[in-house]
CHARMM-style PDB file with segment names, atoms N, HN, CA, C and O in Angstrom:
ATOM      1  N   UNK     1       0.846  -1.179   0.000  1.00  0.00      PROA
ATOM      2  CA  UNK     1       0.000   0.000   0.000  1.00  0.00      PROA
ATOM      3  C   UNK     1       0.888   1.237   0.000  1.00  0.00      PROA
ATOM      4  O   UNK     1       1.623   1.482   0.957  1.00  0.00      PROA
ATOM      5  N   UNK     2       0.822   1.952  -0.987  1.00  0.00      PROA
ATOM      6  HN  UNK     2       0.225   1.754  -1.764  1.00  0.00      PROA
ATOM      7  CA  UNK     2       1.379   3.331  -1.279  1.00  0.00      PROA
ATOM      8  C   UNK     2       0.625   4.069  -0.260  1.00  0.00      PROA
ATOM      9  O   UNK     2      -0.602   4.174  -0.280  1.00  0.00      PROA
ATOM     10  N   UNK     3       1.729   4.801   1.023  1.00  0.00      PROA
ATOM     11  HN  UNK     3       2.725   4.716   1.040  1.00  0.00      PROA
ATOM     12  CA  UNK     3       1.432   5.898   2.018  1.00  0.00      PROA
ATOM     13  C   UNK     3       1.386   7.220   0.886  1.00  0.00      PROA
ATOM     14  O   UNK     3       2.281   7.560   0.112  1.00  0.00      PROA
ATOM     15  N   UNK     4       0.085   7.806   1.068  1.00  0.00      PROA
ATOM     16  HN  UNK     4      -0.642   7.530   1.696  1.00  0.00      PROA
ATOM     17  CA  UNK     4       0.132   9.055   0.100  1.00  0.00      PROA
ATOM     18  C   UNK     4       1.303  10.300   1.053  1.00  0.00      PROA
ATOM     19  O   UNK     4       2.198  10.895   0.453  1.00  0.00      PROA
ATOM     20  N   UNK     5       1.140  10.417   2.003  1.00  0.00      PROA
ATOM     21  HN  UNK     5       0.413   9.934   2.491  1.00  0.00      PROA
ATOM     22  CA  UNK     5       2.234  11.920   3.133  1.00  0.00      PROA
ATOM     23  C   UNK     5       3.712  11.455   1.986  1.00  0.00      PROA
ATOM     24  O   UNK     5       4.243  11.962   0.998  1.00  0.00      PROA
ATOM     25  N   UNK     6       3.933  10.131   2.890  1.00  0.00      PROA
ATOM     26  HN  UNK     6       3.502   9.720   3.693  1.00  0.00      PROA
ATOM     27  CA  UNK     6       5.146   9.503   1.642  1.00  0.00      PROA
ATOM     28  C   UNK     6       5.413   9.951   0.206  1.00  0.00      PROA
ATOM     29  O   UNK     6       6.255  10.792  -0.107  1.00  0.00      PROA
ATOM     30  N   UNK     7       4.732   9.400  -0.502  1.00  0.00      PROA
ATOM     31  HN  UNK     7       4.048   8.716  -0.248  1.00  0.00      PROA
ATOM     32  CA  UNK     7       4.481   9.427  -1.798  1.00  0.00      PROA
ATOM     33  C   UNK     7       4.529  11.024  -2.037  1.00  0.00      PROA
ATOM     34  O   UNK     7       5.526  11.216  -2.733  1.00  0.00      PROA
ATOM     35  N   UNK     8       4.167  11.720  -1.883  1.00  0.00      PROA
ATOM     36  HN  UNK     8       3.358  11.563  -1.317  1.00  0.00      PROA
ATOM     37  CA  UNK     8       3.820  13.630  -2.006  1.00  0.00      PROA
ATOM     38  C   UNK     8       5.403  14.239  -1.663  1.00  0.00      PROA
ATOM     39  O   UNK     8       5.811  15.231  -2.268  1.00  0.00      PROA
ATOM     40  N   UNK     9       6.383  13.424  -0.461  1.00  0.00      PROA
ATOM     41  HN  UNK     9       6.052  12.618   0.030  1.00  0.00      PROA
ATOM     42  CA  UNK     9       7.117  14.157  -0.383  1.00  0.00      PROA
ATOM     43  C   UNK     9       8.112  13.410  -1.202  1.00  0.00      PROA
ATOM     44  O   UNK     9       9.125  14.099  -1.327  1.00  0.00      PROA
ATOM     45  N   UNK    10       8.193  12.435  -1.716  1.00  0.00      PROA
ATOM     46  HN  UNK    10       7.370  11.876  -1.615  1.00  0.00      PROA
ATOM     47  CA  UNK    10       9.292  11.592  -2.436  1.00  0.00      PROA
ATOM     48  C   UNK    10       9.464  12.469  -3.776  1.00  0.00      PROA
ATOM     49  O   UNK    10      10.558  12.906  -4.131  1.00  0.00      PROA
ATOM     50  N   UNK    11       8.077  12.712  -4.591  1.00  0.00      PROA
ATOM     51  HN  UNK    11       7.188  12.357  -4.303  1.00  0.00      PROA
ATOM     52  CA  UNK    11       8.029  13.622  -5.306  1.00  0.00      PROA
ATOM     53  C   UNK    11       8.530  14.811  -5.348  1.00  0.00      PROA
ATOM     54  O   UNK    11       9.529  14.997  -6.043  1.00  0.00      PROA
ATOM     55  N   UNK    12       8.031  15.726  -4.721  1.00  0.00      PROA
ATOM     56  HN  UNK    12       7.220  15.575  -4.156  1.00  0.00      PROA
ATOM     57  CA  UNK    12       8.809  16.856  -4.261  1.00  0.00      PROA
ATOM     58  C   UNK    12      10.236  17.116  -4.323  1.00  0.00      PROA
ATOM     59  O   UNK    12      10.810  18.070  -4.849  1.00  0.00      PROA
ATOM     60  N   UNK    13      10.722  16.111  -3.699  1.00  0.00      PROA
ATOM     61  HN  UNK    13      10.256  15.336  -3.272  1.00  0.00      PROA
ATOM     62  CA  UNK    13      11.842  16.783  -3.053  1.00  0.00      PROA
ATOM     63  C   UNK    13      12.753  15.943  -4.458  1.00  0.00      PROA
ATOM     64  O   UNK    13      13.905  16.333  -4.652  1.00  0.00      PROA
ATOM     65  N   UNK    14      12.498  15.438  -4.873  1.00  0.00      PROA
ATOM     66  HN  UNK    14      11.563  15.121  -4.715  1.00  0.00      PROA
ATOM     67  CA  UNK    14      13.217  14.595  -6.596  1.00  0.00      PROA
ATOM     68  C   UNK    14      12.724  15.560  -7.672  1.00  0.00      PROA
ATOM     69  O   UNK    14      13.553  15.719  -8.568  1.00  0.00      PROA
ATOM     70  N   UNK    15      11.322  16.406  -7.848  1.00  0.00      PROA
ATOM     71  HN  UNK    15      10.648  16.277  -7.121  1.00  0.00      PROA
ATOM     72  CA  UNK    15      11.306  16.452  -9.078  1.00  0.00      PROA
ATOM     73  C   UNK    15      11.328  18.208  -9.053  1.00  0.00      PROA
ATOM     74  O   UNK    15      11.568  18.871 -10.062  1.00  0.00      PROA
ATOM     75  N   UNK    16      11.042  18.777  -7.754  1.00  0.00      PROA
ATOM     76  HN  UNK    16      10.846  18.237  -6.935  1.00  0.00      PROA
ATOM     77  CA  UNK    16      10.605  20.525  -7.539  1.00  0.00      PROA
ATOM     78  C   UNK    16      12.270  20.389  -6.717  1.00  0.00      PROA
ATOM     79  O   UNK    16      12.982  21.009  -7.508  1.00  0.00      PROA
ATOM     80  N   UNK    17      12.736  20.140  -6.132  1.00  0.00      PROA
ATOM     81  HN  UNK    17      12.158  19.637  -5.490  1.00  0.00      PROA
ATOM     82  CA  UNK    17      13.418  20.358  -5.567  1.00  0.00      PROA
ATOM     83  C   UNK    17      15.175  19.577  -5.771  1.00  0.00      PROA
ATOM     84  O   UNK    17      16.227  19.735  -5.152  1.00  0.00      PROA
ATOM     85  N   UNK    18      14.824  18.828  -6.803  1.00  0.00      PROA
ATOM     86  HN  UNK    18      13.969  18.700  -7.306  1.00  0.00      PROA
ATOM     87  CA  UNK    18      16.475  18.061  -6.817  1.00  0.00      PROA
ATOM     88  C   UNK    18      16.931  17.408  -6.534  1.00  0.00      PROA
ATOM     89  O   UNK    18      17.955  17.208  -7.188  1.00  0.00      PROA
ATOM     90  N   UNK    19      16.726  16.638  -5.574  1.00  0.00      PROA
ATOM     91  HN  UNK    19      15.895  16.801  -5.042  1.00  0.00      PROA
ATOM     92  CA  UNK    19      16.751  15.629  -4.274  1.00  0.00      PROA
ATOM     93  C   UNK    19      17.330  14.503  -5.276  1.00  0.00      PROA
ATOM     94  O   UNK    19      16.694  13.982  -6.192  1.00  0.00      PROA
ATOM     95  N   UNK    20      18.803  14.209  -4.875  1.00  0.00      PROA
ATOM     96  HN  UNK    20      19.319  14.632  -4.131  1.00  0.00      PROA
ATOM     97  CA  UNK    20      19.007  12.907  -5.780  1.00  0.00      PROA
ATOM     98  C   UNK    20      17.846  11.579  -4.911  1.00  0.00      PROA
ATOM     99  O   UNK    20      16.941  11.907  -4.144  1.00  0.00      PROA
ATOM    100  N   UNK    21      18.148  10.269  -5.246  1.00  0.00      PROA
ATOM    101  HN  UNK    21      18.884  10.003  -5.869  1.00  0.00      PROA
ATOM    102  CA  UNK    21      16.988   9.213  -5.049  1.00  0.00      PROA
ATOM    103  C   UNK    21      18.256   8.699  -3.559  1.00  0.00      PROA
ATOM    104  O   UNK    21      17.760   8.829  -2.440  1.00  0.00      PROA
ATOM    105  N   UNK    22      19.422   8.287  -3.594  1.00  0.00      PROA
ATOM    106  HN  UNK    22      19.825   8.181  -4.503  1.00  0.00      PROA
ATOM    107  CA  UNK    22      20.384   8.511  -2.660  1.00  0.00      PROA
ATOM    108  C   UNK    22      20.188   9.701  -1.053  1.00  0.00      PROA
ATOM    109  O   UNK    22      20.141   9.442   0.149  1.00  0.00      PROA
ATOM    110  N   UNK    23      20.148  10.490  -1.529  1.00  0.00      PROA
ATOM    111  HN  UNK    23      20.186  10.700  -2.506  1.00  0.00      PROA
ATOM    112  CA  UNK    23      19.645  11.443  -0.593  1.00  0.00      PROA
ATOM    113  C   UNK    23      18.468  11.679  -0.055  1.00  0.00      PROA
ATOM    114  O   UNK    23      18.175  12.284   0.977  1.00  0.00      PROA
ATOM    115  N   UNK    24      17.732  11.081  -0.947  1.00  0.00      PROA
ATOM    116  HN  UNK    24      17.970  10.590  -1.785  1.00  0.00      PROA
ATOM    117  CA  UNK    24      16.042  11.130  -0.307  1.00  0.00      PROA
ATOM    118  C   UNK    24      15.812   9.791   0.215  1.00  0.00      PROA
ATOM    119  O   UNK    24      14.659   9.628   0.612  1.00  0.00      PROA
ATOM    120  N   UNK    25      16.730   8.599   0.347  1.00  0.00      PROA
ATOM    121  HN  UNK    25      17.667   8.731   0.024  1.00  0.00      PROA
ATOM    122  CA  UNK    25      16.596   7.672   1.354  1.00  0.00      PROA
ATOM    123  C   UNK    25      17.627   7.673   2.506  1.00  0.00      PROA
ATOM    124  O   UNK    25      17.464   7.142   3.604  1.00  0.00      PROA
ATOM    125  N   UNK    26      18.180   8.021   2.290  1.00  0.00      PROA
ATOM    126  HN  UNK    26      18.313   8.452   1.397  1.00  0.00      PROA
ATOM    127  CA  UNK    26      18.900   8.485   3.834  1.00  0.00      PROA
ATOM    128  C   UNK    26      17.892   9.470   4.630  1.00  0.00      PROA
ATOM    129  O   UNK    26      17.560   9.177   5.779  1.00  0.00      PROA
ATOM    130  N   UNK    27      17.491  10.447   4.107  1.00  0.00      PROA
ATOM    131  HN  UNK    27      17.761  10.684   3.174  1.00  0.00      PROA
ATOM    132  CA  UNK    27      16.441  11.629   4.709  1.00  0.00      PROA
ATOM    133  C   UNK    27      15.271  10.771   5.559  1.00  0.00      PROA
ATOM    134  O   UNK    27      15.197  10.849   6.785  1.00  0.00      PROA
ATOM    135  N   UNK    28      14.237   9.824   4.634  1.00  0.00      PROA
ATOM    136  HN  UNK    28      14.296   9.760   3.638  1.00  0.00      PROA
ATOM    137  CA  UNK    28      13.353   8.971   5.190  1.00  0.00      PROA
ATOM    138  C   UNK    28      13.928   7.579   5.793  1.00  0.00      PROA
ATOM    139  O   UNK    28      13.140   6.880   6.430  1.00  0.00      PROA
ATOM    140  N   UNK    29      15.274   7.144   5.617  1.00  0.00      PROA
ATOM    141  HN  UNK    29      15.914   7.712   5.099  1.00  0.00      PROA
ATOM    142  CA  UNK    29      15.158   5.592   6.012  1.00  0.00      PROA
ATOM    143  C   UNK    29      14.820   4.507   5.591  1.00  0.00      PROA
ATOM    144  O   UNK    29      14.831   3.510   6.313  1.00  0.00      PROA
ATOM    145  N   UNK    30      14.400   4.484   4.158  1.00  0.00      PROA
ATOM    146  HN  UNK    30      14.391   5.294   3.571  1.00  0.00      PROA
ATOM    147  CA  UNK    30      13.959   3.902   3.535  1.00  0.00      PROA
ATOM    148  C   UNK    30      15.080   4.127   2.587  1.00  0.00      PROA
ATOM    149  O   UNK    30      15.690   5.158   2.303  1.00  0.00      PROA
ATOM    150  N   UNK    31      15.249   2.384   1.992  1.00  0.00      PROA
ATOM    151  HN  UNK    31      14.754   1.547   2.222  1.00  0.00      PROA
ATOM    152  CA  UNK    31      15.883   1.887   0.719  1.00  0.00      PROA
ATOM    153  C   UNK    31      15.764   2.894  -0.796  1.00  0.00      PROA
ATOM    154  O   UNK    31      14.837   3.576  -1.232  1.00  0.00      PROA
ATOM    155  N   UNK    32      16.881   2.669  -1.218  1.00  0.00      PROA
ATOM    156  HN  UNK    32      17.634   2.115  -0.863  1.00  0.00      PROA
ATOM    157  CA  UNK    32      16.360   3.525  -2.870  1.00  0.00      PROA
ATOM    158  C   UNK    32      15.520   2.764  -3.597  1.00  0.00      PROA
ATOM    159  O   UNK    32      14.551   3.328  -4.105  1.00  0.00      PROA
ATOM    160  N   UNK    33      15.699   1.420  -3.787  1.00  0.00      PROA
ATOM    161  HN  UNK    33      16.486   0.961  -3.374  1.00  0.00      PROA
ATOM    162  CA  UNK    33      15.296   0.700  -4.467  1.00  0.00      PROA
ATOM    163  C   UNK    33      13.319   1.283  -4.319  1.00  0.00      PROA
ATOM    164  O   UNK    33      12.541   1.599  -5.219  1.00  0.00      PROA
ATOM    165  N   UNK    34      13.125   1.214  -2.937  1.00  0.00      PROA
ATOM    166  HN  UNK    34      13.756   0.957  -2.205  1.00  0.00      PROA
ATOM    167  CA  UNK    34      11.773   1.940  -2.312  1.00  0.00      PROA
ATOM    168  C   UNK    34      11.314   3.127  -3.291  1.00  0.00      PROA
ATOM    169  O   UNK    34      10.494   3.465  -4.145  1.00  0.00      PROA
ATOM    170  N   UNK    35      12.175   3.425  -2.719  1.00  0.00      PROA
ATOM    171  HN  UNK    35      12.841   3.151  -2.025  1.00  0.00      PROA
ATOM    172  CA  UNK    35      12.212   5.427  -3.342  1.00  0.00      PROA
ATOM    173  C   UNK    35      12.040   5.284  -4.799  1.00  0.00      PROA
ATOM    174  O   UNK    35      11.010   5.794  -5.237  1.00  0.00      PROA
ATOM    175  N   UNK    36      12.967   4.592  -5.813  1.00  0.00      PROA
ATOM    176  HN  UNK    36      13.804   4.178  -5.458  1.00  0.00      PROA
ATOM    177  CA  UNK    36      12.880   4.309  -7.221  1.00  0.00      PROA
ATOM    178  C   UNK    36      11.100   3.520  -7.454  1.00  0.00      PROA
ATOM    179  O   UNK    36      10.567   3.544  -8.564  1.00  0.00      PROA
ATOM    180  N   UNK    37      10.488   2.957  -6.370  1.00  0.00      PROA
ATOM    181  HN  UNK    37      10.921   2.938  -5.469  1.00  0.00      PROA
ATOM    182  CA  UNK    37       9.391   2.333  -7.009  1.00  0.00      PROA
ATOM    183  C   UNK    37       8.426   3.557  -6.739  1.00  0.00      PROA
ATOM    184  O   UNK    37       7.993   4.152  -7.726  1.00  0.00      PROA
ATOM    185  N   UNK    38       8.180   3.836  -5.894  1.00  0.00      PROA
ATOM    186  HN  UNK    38       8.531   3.353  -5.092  1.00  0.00      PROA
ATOM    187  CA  UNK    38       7.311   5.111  -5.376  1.00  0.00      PROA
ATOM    188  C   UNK    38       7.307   6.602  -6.725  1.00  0.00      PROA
ATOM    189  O   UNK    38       6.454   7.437  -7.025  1.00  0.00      PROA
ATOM    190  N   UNK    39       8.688   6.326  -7.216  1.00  0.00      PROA
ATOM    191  HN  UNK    39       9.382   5.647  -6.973  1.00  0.00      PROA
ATOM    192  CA  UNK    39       9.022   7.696  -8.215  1.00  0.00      PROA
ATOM    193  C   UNK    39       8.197   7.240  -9.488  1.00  0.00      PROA
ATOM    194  O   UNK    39       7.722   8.142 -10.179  1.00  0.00      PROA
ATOM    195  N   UNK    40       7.922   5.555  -9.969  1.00  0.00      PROA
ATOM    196  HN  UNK    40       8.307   4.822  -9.408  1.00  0.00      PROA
ATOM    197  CA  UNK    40       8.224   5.123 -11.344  1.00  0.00      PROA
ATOM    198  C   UNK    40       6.640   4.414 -11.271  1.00  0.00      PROA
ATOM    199  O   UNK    40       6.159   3.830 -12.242  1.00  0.00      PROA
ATOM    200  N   UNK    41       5.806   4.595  -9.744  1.00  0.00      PROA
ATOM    201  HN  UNK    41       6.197   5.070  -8.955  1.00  0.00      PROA
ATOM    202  CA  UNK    41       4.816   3.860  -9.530  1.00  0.00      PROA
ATOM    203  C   UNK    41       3.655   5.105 -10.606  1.00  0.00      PROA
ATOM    204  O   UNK    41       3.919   6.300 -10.472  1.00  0.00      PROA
ATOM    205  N   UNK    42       2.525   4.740 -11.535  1.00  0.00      PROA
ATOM    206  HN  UNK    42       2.310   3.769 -11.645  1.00  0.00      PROA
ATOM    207  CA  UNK    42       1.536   5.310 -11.929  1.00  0.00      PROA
ATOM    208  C   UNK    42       0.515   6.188 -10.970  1.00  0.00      PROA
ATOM    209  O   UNK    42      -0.371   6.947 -11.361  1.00  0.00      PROA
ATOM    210  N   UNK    43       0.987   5.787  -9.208  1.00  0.00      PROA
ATOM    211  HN  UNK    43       1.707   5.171  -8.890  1.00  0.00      PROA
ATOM    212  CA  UNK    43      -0.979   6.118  -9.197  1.00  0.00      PROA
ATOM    213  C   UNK    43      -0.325   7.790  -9.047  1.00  0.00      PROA
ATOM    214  O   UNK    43       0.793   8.284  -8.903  1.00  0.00      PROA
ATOM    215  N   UNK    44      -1.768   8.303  -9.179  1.00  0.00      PROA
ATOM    216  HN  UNK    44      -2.677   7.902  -9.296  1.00  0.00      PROA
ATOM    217  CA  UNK    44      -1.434   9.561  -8.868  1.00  0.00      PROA
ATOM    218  C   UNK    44      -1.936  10.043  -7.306  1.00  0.00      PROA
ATOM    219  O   UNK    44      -2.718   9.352  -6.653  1.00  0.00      PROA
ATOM    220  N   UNK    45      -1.430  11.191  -6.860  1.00  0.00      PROA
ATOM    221  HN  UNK    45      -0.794  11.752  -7.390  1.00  0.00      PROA
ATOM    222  CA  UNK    45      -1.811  11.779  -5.621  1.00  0.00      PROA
ATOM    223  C   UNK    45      -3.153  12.023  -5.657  1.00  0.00      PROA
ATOM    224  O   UNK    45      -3.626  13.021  -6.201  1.00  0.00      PROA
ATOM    225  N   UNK    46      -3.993  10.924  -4.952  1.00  0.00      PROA
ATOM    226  HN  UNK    46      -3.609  10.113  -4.510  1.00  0.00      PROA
ATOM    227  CA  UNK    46      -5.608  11.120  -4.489  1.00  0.00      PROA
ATOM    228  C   UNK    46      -5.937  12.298  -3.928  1.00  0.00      PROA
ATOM    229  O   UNK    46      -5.061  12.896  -3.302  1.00  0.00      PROA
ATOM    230  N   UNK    47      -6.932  12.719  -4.012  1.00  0.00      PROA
ATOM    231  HN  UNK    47      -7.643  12.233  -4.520  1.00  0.00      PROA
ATOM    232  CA  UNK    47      -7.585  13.940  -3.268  1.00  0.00      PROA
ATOM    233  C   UNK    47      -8.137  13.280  -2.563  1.00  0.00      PROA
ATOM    234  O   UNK    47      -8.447  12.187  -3.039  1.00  0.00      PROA
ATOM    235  N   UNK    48      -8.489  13.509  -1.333  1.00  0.00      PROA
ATOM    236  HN  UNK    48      -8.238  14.397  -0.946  1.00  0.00      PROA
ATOM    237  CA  UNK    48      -9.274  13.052  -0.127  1.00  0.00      PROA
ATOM    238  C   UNK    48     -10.952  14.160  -0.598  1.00  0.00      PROA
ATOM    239  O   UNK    48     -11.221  15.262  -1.077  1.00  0.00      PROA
ATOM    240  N   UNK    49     -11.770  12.741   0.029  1.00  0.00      PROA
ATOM    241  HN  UNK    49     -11.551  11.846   0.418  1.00  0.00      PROA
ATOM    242  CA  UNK    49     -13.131  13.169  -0.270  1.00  0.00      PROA
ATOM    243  C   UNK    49     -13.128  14.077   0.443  1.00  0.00      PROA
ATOM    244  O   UNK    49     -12.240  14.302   1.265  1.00  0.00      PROA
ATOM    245  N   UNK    50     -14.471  15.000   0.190  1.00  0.00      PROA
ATOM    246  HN  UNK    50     -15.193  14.818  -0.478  1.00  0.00      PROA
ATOM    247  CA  UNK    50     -14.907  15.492   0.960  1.00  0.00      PROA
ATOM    248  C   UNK    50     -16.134  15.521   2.163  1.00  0.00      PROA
ATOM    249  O   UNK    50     -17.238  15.347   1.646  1.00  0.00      PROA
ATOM    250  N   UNK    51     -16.163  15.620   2.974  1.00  0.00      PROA
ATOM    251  HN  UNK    51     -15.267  15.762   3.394  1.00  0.00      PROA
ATOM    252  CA  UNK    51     -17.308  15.533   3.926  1.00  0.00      PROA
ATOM    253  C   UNK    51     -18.206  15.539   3.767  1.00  0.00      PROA
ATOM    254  OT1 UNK    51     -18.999  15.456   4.705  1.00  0.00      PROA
TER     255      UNK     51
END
């Protein structure tokens, strides 16, 4: 299960911000190999329903 908080900042910080895939798993703790599936995965960032 793709964590969306996750997923939003993996983005970020790789594609607005530069973040090699190396550096953005040391930051979270998590494997690159992780980080490389999360970058290369299709879904897109859900909007949460509304109330």
């Amino acid at each position: 299960m793709i964590d969306v908080a996750l997923l939003s900042i993996i983005r970020r910080w790789h594609l607005r911000d530069q973040v090699s895939l190396r550096e953005i798993s040391r930051r979270l703790g998590i494997s690159r190999n992780t980080v490389r599936r999360y970058l290369r995965s299709e879904a897109v960032e859900p909007v949460y329903a509304e109330r």
